[in-house]
N, C-alpha and C positions, 0 to 999 in steps of 0.2 A: 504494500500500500504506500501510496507517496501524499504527502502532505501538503500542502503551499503554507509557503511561512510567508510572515509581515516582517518586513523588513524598510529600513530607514535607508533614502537615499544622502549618502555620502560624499559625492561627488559626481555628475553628469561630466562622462567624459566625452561624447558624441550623442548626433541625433538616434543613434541604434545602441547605445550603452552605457550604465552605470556601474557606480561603486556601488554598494549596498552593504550593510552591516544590521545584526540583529545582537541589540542586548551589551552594545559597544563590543561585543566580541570578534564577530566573524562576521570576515572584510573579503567580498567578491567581486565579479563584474556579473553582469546580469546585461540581457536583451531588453531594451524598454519600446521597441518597437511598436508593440498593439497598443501603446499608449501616449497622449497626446499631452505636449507639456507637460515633462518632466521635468522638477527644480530639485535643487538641494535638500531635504528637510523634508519631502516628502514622504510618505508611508506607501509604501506597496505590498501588492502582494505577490510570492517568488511560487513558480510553481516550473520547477526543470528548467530552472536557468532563464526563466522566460519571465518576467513582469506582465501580471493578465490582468492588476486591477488595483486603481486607486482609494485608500481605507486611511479617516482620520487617525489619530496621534489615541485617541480613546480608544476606535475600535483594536487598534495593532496590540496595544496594550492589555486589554482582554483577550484575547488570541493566544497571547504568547503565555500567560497566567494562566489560561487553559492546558494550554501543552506541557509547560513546568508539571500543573497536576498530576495532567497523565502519566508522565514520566516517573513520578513517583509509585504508580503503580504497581 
C-alpha cells in the first residue's frame, strides 16, 4: 500500500520541481507539475514522487498526527 504524504515546499527549483520536506526532516525533489502555482511554504501532497494536491498548513498537520499514530501501532 503507498501512502501520499503532506509535505512542505522548501524551495521551487523549476516550473516541473521542488524541494519538499516533511516534519523538517526529509528533504527531496518532487514533480509539481499537475499543479499550478507552486510557492515556497506551500503544503502539498506527495504521492510517488508526484505533487497531486494543494492542502493548508492545518490540514498537513493532521495528516501527518494521523500517521505518527499509526505508526505507533
Amino acid at each position: 500500500m503507498c501512502l501520499a504524504i503532506p509535505m512542505k515546499v522548501i524551495k521551487v527549483i523549476n516550473k516541473e520541481t521542488a524541494a519538499v520536506e516533511s516534519n523538517g526532516i526529509v528533504v527531496k525533489e518532487v514533480n509539481i507539475q499537475f499543479l499550478d502555482n507552486v510557492k515556497t511554504g506551500d503544503y502539498l501532497i506527495i504521492h510517488a514522487g508526484f505533487a497531486i494536491e494543494k492542502i493548508n498548513k492545518k490540514e498537513a498537520d493532521k495528516t501527518l498526527n494521523i500517521i505518527k499514530e499509526m505508526d505507533g501501532l
